[in-house]
HTML snippet that shows the backbone in 3Dmol.js (N, CA, C, O; Angstrom):
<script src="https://3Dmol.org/build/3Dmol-min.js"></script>
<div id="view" style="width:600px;height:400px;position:relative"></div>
<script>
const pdb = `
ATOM      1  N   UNK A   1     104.210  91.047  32.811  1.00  0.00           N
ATOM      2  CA  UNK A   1     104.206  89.692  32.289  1.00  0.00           C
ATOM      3  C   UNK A   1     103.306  88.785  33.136  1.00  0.00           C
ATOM      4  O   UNK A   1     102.890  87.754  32.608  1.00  0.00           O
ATOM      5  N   UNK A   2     102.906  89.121  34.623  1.00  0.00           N
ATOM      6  CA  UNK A   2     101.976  88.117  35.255  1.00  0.00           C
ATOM      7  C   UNK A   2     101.020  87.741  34.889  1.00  0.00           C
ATOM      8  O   UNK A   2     100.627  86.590  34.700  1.00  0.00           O
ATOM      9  N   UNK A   3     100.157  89.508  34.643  1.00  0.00           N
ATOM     10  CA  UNK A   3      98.950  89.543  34.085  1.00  0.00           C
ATOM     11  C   UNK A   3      98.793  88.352  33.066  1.00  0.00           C
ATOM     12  O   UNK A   3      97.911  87.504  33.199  1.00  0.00           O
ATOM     13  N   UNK A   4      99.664  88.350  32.091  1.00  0.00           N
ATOM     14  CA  UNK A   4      99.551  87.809  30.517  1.00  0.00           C
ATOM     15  C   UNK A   4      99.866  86.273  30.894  1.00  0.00           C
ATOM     16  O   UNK A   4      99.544  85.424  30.063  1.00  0.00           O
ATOM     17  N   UNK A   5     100.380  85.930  31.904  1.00  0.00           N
ATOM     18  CA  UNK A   5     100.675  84.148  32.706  1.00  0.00           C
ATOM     19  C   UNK A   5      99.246  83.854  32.809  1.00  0.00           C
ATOM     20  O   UNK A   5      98.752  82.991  32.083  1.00  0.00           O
ATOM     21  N   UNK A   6      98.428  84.617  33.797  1.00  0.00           N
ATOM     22  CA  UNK A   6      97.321  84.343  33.756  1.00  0.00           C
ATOM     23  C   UNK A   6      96.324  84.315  32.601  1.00  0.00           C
ATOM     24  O   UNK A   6      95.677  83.313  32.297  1.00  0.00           O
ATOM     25  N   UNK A   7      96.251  85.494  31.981  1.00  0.00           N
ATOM     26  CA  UNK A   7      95.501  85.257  30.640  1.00  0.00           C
ATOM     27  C   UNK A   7      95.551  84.526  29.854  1.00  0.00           C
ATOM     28  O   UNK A   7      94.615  84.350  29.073  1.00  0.00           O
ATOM     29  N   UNK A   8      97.060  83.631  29.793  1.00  0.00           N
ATOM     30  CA  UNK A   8      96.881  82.385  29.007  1.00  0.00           C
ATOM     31  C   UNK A   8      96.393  81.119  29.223  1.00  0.00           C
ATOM     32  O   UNK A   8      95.981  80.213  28.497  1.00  0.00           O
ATOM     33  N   UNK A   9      96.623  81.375  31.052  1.00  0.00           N
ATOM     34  CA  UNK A   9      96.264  79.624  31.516  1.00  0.00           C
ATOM     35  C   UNK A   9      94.959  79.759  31.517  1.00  0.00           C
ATOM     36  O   UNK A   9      94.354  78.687  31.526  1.00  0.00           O
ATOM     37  N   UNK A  10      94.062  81.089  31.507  1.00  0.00           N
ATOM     38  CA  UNK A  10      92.380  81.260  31.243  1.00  0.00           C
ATOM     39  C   UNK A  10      92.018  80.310  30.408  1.00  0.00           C
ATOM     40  O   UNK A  10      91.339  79.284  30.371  1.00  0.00           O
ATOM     41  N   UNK A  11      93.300  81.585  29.146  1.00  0.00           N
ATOM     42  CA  UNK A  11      92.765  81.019  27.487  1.00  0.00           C
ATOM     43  C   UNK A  11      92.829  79.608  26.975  1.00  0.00           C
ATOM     44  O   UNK A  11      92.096  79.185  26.080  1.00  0.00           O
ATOM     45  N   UNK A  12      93.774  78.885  27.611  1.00  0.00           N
ATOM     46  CA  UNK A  12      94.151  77.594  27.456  1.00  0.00           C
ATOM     47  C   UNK A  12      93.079  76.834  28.050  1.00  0.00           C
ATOM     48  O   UNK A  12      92.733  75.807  27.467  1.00  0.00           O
ATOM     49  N   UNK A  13      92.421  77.216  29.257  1.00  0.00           N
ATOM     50  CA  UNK A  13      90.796  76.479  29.962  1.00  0.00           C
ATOM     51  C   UNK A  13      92.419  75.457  31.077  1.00  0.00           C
ATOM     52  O   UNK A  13      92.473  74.228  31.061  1.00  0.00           O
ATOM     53  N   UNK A  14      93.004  75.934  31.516  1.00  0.00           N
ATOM     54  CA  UNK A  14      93.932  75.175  32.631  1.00  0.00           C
ATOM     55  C   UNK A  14      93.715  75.305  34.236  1.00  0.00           C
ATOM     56  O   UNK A  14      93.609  76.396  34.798  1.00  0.00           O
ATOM     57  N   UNK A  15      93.678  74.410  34.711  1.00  0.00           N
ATOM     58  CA  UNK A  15      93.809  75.481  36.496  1.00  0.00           C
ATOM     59  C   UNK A  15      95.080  75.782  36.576  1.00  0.00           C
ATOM     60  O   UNK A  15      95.952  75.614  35.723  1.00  0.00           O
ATOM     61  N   UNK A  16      95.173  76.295  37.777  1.00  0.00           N
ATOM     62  CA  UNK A  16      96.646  76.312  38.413  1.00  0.00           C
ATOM     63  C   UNK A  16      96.959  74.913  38.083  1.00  0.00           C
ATOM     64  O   UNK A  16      97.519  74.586  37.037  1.00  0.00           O
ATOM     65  N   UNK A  17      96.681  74.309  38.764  1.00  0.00           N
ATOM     66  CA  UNK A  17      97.438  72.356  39.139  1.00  0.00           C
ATOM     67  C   UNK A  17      97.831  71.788  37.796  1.00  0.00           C
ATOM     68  O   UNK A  17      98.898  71.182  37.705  1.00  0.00           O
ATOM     69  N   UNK A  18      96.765  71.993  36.375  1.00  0.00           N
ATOM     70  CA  UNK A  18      97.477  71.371  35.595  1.00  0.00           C
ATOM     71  C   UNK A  18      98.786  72.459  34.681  1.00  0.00           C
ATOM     72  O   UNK A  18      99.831  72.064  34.164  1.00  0.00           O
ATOM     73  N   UNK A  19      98.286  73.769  34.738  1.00  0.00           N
ATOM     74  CA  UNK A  19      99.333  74.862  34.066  1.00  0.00           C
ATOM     75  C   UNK A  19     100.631  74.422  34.686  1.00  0.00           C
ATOM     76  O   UNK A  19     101.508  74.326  33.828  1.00  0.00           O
ATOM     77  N   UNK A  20     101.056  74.108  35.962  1.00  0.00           N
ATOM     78  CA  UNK A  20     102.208  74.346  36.564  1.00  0.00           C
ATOM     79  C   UNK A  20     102.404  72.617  36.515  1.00  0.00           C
ATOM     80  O   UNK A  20     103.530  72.131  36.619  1.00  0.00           O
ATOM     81  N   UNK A  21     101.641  72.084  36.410  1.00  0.00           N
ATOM     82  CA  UNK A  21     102.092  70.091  36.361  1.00  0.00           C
ATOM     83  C   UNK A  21     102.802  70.101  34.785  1.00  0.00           C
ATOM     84  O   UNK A  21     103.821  69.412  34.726  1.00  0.00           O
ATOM     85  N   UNK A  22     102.341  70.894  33.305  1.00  0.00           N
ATOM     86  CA  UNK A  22     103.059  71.065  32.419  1.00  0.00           C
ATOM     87  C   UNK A  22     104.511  71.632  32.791  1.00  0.00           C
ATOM     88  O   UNK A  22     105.451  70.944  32.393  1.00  0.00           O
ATOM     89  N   UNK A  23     104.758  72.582  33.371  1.00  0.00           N
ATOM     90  CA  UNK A  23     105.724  72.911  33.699  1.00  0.00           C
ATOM     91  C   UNK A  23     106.738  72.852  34.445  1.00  0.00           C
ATOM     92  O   UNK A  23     107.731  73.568  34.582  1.00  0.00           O
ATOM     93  N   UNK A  24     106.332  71.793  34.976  1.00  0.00           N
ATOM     94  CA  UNK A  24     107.384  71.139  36.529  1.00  0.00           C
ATOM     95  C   UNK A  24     107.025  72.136  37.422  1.00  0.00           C
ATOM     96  O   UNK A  24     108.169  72.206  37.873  1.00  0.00           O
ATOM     97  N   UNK A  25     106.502  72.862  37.986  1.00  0.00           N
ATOM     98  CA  UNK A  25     106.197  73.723  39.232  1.00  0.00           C
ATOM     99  C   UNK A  25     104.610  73.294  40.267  1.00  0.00           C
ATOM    100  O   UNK A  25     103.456  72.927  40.042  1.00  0.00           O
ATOM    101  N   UNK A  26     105.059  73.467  40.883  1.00  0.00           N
ATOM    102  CA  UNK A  26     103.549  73.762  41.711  1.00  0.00           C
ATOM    103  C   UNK A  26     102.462  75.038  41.428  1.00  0.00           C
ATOM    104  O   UNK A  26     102.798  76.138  40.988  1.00  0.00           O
ATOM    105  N   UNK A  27     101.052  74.623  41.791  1.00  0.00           N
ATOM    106  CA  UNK A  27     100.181  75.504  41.519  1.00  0.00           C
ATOM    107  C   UNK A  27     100.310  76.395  42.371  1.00  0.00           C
ATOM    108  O   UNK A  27      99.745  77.461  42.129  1.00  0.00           O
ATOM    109  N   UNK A  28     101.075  76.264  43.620  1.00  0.00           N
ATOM    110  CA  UNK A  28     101.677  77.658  44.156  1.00  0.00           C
ATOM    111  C   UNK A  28     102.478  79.189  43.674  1.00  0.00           C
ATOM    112  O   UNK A  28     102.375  80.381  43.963  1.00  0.00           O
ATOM    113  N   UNK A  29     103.476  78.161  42.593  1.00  0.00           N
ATOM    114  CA  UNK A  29     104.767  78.811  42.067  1.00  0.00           C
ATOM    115  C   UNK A  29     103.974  79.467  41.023  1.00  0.00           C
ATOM    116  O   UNK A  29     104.676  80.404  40.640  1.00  0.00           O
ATOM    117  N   UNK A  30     102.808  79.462  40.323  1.00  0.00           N
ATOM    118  CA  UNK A  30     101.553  79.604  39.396  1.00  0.00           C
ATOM    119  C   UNK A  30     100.924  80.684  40.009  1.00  0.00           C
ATOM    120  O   UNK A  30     100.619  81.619  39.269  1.00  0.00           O
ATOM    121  N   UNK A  31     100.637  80.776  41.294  1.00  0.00           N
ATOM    122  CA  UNK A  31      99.731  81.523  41.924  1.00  0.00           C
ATOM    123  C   UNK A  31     100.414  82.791  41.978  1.00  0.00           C
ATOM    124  O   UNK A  31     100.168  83.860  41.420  1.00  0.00           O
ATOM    125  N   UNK A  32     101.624  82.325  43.031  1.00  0.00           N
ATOM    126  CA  UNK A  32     102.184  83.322  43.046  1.00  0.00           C
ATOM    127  C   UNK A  32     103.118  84.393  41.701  1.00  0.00           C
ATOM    128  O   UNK A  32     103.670  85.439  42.042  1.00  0.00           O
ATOM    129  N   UNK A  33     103.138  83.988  40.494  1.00  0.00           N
ATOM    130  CA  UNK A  33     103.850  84.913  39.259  1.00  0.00           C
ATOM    131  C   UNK A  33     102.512  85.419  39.234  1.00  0.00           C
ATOM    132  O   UNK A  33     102.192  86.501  39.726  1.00  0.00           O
ATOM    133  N   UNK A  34     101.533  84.428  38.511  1.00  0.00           N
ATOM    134  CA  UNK A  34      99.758  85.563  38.567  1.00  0.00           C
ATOM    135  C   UNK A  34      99.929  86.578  39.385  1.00  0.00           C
ATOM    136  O   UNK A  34      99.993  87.656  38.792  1.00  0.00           O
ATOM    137  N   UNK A  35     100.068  86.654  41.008  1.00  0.00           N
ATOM    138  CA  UNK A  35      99.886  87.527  41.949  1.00  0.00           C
ATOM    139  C   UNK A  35     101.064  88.752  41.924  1.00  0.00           C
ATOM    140  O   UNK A  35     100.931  89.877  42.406  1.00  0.00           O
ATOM    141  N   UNK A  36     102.194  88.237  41.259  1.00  0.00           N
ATOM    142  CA  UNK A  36     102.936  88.937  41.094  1.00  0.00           C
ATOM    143  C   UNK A  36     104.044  89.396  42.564  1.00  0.00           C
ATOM    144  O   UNK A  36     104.789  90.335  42.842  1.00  0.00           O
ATOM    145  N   UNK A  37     103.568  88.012  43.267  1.00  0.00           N
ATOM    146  CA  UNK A  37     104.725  88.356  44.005  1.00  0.00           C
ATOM    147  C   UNK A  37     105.988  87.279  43.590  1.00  0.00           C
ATOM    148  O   UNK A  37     106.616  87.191  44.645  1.00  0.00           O
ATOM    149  N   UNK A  38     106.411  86.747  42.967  1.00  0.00           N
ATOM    150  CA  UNK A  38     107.365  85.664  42.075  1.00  0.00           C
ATOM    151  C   UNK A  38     107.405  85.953  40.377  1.00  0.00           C
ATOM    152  O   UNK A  38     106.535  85.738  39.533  1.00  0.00           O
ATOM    153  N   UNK A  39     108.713  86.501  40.244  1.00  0.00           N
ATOM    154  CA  UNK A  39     108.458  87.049  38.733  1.00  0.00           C
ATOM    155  C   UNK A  39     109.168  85.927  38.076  1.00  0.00           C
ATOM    156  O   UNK A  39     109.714  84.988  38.656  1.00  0.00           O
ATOM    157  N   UNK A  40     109.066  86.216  36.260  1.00  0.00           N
ATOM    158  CA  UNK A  40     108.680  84.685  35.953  1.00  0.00           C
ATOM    159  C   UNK A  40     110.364  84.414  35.607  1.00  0.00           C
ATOM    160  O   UNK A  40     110.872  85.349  34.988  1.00  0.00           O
ATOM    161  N   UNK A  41     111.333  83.201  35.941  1.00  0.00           N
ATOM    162  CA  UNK A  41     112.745  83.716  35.229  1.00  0.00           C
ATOM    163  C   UNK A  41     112.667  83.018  33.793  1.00  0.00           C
ATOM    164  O   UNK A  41     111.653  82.697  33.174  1.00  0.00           O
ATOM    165  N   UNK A  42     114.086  82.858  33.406  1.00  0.00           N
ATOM    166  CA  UNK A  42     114.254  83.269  32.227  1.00  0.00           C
ATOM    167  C   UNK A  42     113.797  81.443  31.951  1.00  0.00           C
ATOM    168  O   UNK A  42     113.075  81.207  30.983  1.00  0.00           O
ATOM    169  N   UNK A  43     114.150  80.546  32.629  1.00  0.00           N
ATOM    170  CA  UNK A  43     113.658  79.054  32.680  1.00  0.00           C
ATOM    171  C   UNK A  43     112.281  79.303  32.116  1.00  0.00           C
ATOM    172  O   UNK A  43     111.976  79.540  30.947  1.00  0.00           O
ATOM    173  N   UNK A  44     111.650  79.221  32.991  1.00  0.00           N
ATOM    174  CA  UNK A  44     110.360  79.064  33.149  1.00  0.00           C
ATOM    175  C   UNK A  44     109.622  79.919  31.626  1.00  0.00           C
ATOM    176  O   UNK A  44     108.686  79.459  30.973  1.00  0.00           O
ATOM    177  N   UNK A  45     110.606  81.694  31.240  1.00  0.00           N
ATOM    178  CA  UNK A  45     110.003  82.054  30.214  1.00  0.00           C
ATOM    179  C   UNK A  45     109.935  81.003  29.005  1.00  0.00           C
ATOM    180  O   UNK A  45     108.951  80.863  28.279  1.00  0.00           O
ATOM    181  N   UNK A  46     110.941  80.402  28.919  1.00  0.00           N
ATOM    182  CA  UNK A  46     111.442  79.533  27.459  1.00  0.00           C
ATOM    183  C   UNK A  46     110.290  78.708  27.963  1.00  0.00           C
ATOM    184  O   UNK A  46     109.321  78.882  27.224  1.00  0.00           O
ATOM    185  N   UNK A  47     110.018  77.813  29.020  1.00  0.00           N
ATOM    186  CA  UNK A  47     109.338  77.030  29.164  1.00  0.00           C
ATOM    187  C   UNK A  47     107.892  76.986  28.827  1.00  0.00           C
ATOM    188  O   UNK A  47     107.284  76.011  28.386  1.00  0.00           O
ATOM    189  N   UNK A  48     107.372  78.286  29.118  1.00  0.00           N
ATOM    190  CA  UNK A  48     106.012  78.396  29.026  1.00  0.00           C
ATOM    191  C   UNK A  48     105.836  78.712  27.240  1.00  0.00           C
ATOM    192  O   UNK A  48     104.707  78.482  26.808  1.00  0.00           O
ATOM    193  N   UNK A  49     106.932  79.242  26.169  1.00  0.00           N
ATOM    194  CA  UNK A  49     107.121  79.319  25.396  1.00  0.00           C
ATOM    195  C   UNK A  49     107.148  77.991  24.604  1.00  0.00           C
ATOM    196  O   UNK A  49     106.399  77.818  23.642  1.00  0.00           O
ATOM    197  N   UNK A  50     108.021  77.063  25.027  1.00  0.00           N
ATOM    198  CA  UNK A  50     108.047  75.967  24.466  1.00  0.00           C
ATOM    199  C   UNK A  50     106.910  75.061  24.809  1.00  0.00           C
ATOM    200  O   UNK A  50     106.483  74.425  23.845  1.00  0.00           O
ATOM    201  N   UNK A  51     106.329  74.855  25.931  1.00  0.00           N
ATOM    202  CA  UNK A  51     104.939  73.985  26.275  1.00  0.00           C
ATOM    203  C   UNK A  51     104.483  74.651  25.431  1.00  0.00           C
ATOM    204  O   UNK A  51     104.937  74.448  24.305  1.00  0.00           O
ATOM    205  N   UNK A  52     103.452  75.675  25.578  1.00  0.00           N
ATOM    206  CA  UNK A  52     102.726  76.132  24.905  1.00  0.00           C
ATOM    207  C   UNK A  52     101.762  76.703  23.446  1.00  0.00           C
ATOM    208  O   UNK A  52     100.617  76.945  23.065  1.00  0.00           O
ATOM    209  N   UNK A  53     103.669  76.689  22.879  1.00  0.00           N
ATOM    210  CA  UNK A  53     103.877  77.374  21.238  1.00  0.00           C
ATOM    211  C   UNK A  53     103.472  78.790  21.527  1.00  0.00           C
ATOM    212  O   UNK A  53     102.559  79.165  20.791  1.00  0.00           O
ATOM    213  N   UNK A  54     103.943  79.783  22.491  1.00  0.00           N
ATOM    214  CA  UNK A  54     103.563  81.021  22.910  1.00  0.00           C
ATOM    215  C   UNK A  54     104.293  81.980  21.940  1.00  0.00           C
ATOM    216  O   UNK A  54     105.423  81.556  21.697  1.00  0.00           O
ATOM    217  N   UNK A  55     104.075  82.843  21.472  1.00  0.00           N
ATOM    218  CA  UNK A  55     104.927  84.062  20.925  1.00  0.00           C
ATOM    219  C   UNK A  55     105.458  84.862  22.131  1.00  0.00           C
ATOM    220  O   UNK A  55     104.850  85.550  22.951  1.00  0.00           O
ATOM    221  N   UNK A  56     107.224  84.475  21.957  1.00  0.00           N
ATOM    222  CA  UNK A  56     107.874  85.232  23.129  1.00  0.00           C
ATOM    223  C   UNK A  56     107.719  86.809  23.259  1.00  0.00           C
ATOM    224  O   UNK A  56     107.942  87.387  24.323  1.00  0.00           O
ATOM    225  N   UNK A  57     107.321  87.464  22.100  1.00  0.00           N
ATOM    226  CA  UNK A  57     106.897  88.335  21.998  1.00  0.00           C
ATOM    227  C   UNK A  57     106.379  89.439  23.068  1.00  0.00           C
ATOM    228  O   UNK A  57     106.923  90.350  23.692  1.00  0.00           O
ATOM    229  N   UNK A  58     104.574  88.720  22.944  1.00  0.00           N
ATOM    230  CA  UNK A  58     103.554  88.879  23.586  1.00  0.00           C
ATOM    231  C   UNK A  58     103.498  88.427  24.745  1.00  0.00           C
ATOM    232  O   UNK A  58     102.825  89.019  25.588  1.00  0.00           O
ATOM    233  N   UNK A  59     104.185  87.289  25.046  1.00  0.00           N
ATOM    234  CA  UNK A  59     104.707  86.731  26.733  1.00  0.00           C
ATOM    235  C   UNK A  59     105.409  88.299  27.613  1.00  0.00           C
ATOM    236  O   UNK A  59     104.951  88.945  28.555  1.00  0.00           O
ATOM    237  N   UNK A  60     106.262  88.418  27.060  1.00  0.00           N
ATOM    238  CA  UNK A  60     107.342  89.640  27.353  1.00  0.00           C
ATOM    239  C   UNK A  60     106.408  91.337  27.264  1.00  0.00           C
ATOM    240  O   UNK A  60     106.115  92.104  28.182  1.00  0.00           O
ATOM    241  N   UNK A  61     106.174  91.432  25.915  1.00  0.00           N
ATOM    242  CA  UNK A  61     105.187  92.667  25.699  1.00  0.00           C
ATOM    243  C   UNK A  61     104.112  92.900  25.972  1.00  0.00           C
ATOM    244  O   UNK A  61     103.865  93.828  26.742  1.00  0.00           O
ATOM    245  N   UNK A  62     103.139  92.137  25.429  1.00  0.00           N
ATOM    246  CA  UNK A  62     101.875  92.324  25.235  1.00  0.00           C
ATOM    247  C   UNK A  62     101.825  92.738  24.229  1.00  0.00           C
ATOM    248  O   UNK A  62     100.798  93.406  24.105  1.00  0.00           O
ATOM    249  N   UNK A  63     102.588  92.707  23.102  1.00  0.00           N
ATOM    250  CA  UNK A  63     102.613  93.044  21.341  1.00  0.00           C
ATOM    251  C   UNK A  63     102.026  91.696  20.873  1.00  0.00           C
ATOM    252  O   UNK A  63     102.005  90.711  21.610  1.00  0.00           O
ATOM    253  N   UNK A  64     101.554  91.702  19.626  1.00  0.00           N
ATOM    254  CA  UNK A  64     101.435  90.723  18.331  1.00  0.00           C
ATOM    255  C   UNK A  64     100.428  89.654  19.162  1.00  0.00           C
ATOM    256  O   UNK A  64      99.557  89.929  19.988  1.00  0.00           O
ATOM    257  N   UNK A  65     100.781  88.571  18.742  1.00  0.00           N
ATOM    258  CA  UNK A  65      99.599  87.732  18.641  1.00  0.00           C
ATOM    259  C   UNK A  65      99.945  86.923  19.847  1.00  0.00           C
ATOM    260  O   UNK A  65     101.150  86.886  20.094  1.00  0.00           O
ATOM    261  N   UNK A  66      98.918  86.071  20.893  1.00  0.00           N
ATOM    262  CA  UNK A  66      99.476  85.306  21.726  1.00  0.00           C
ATOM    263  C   UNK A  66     100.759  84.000  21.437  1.00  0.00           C
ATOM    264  O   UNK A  66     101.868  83.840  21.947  1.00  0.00           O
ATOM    265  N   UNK A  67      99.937  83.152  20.300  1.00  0.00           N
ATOM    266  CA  UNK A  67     100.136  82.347  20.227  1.00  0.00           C
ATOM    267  C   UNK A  67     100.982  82.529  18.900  1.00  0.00           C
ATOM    268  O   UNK A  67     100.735  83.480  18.159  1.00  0.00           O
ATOM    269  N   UNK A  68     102.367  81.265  18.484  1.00  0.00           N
ATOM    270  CA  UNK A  68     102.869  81.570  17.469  1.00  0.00           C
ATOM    271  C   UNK A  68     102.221  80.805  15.941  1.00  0.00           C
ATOM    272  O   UNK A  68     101.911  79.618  16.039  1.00  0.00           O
ATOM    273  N   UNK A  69     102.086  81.304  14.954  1.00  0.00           N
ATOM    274  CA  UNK A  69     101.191  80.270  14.286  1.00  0.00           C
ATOM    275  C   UNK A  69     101.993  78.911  13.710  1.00  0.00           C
ATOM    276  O   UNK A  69     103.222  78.976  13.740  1.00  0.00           O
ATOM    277  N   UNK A  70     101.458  77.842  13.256  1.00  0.00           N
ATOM    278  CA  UNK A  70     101.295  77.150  13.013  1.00  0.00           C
ATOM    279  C   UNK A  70     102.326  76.813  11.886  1.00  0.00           C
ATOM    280  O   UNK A  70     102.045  77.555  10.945  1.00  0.00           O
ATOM    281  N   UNK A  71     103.300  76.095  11.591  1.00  0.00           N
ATOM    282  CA  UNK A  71     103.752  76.401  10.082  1.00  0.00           C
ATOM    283  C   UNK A  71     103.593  74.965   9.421  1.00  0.00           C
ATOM    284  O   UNK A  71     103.858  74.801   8.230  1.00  0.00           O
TER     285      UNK A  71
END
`;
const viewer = $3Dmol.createViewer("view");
viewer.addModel(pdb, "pdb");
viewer.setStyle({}, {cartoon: {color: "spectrum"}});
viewer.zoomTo();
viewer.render();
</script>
């Protein structure tokens, strides 16, 4: 799941500072799930789910589509 933390804040065009300022965390707490030494909990999953409009899916798997579409 780190890998795919990072691939979104890419895809999104975010740094650390603003990915983790959406989320109440520091660009530390950011660095470190990317690096994979801080895995992501279950807070933070809903969170990056709900900021985002992420498919919990693909957060969790790496199945289906990143993002959830649009309705």
């Amino acid at each position: 799941m780190n890998e795919r933390v990072k691939e979104l804040r890419k895809t999104l065009g975010l740094t650390l500072d603003k990915f983790g300022e959406r989320l109440g965390v520091t660009k530390q707490t950011v660095s470190r799930i990317e690096n994979g030494i801080n895995n992501v909990t279950d807070q933070m999953f809903k969170s990056i789910c709900r900021e985002f409009n992420v498919n919990e899916n693909w957060l969790r798997t790496g199945e289906g589509e990143m993002f959830v579409p649009a309705s």
